[in-house]
C-alpha positions as CSV (number, residue, x, y, z in Angstrom):
1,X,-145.9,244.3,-104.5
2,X,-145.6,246.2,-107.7
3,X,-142.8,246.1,-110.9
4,X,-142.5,249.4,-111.3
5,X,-143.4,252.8,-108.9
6,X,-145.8,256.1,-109.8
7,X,-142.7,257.9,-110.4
8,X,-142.3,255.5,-113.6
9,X,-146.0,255.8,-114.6
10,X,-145.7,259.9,-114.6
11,X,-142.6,259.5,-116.5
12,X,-144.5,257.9,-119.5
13,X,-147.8,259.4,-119.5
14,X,-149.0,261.6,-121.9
15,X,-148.8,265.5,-120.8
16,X,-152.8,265.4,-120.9
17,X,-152.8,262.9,-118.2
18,X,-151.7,263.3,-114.9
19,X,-151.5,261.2,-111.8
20,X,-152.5,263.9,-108.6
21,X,-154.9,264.0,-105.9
22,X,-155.6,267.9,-107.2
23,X,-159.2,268.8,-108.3
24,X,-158.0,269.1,-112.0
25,X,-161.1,269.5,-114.2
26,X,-161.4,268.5,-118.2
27,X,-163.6,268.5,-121.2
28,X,-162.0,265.9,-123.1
29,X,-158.6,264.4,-124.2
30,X,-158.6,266.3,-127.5
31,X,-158.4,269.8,-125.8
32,X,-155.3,269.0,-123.4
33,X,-155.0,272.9,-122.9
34,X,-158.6,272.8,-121.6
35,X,-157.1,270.9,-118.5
36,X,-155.5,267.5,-118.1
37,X,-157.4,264.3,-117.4
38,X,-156.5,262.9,-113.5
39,X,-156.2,259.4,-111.9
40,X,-155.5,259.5,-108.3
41,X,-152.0,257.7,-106.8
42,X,-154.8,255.1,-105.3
43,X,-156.0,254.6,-109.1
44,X,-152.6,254.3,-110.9
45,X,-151.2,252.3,-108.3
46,X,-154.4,249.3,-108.3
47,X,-153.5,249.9,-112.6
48,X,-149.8,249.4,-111.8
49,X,-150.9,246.2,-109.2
50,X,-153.2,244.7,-112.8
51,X,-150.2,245.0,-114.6
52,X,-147.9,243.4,-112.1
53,X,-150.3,240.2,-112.0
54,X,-150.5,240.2,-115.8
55,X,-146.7,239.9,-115.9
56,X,-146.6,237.1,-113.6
57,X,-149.6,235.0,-115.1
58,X,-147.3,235.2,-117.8
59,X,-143.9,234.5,-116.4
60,X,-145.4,231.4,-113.8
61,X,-144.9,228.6,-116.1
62,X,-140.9,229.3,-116.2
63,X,-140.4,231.2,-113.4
64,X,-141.4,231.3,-109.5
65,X,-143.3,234.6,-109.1
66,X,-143.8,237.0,-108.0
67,X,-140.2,238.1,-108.7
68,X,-137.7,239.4,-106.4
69,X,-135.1,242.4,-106.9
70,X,-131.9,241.8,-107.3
71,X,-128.4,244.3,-107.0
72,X,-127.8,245.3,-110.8
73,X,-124.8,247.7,-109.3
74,X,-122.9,248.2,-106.2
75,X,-119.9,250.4,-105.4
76,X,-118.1,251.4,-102.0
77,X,-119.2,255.5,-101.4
78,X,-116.0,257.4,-101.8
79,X,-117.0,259.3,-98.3
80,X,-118.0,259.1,-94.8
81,X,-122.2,259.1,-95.4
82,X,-123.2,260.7,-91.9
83,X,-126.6,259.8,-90.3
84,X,-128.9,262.1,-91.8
85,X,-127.3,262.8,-95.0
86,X,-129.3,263.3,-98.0
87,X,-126.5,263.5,-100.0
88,X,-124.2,260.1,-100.7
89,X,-121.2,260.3,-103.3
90,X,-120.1,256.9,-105.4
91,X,-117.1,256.8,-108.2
92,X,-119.6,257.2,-110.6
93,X,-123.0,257.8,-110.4
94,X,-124.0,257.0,-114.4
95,X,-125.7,253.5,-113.1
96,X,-128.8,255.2,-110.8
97,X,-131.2,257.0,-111.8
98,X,-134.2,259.2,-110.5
99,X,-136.4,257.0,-108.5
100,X,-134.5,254.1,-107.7
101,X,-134.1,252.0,-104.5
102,X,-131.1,252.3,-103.3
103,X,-129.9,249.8,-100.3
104,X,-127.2,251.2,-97.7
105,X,-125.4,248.7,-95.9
106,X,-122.6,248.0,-93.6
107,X,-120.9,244.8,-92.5
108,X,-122.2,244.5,-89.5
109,X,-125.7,243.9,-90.7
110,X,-127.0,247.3,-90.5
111,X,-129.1,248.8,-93.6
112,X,-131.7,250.8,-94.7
113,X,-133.4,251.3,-98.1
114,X,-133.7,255.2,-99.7
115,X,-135.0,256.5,-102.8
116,X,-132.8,258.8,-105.5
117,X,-134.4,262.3,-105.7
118,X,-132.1,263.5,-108.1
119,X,-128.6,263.2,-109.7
120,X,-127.1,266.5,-110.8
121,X,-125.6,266.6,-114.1
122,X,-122.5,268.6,-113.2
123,X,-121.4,266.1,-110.7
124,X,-121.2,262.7,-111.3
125,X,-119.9,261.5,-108.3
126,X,-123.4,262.7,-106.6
127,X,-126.3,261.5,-105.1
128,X,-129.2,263.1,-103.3
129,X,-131.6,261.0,-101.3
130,X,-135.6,261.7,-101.0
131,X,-135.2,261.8,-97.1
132,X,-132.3,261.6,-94.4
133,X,-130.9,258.6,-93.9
134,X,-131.5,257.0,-90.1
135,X,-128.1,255.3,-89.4
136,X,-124.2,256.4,-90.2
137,X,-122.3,254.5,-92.6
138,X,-118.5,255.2,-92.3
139,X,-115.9,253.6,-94.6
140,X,-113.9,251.9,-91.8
141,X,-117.4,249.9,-91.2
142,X,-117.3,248.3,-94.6
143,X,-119.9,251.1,-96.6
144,X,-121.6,249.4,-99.5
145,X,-123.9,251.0,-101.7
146,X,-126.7,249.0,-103.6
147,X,-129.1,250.0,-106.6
148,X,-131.5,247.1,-106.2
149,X,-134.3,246.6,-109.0
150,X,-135.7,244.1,-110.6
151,X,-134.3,242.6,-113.5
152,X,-135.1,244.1,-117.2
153,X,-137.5,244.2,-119.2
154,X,-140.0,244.1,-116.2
155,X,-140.2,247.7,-114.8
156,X,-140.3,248.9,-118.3
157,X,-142.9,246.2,-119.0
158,X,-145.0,246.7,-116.3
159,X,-145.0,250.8,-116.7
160,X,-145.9,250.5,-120.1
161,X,-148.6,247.5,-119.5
162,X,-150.2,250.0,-116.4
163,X,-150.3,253.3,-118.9
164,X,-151.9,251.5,-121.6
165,X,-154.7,250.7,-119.0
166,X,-155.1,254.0,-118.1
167,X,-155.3,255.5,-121.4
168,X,-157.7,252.8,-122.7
169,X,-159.6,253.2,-119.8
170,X,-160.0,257.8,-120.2
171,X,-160.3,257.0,-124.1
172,X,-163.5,254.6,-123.4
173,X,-165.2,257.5,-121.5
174,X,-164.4,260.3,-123.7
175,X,-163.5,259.6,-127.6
176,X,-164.5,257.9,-130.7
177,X,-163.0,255.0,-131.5
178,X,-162.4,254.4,-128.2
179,X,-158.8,252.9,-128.4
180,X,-155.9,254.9,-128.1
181,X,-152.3,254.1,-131.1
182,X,-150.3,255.1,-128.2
183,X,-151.6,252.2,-125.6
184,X,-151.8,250.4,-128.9
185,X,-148.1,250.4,-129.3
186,X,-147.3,250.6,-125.9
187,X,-149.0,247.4,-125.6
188,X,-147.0,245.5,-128.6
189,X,-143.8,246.8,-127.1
190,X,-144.8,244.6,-124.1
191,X,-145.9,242.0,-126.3
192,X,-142.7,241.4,-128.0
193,X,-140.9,242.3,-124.8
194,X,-142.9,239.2,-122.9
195,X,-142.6,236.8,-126.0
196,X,-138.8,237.2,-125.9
197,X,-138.3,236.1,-122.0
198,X,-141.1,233.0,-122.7
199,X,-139.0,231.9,-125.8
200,X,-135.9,232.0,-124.2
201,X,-134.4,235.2,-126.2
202,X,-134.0,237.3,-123.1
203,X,-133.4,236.4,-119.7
204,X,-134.5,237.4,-115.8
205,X,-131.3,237.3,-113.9
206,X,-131.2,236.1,-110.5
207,X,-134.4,234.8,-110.6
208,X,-135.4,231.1,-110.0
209,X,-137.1,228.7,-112.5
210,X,-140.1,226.5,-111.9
211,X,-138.8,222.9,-110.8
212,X,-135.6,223.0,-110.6
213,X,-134.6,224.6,-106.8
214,X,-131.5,222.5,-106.2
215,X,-129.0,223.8,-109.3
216,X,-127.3,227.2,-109.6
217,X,-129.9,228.9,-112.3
218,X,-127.1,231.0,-113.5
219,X,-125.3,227.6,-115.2
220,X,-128.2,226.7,-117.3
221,X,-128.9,228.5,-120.6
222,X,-131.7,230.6,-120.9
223,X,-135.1,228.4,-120.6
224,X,-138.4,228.7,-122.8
225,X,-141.8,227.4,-123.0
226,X,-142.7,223.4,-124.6
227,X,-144.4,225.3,-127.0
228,X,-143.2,227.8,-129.8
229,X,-143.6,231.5,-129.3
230,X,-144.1,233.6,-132.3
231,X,-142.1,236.8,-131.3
232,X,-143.9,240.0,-133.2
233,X,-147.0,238.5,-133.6
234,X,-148.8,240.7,-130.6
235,X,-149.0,243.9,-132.1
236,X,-152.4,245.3,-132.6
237,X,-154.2,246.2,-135.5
């Protein structure tokens, strides 16, 4: 189980670092055009799986972890999706992006989960799928389309939390100082992201709080810890 994917990770990586099972040799991080530094999709993914169990030490004394994804948007396909289409068309495409899980559904129980390759910029009706999908989902069957993801900030917590690791970990080999501004701030972002949830400023919908499992969660306003949280005060010198 992990908050965010390696497709995140690449996104917000420095151009010097790459994530790639290539043999991609490098002097140091200084000289990017010498090379780029490499961590392995095993190596980024155990950093991503750190960060995930960072975010839930956190979260466990309000919320039940680990967390679950939820559907942030759904919308009928305006077409027939055929089985092994890699293309699937919704009235508007402007809530997916690159990356994300998509769940295809029908009402008689039959779905399958796909990942977004790509959404083309002249049409915004348009989808296209990493790989074909196995079953046929025609409108007259009750088609649903499903971006499911967990709820914000975590994905962007998590991706920032795993890059800092990796860029602390390439700067302890190979510069002086050894700490990196970028996972610096990258690392207060989260900070400030976390300490907003735990005092109550922000809120993880559809997930369930710690001790209360026979209420609706969505009636109740937003909980925080006993204690007071300091919002800001994580940012690193």
């Amino acid at each position: 189980m992990a908050y965010c994917t390696l497709a995140n990770m690449r996104s917000l990586l420095p151009k010097i670092m790459v994530i790639s099972d290539e043999n991609i040799t490098t002097t140091t991080l200084q000289k990017p055009a010498g090379g780029a530094s490499v961590l392995t999709p095993k190596e980024a993914q155990r950093l991503i799986e750190l960060a995930t169990e960072h975010i839930d030490s956190r979260l466990a004394p309000i919320y039940q972890v680990p967390l679950h994804r939820i559907v942030v948007a759904e919308s009928a396909p305006i077409s027939n999706i055929a089985k092994g289409a890699t293309k699937i068309y919704v009235p508007d495409s402007g809530s997916y992006n690159v990356g994300q899980l998509v769940r295809l559904s029908l009402d008689n129980g039959t779905t399958e989960l796909v990942t977004i390759k790509n959404i083309p910029d002249e049409n915004i009706q348009e989808i296209e799928l990493e790989k074909a999908t196995v079953n046929a989902y025609p409108l007259s069957g009750g088609a649903w389309v499903q971006l499911i993801e967990y709820p914000d900030p975590i994905p962007s917590v998590c991706v920032k939390t795993a890059v800092s690791f990796a860029i602390d970990r390439q700067y302890v080999a190979e510069q002086s100082p050894d700490i990196s501004n970028y996972g610096k701030t990258l690392r207060t972002q989260v900070s400030n992201d976390m300490d907003s949830i735990l005092a109550g400023v922000s809120r993880l919908n559809g997930q369930v709080h710690t001790g209360r499992r026979f209420c609706r969660t969505s009636v109740l306003t937003a909980w925080k810890t006993v204690g007071e949280v300091q919002i800001g005060l994580g940012k690193e010198s």
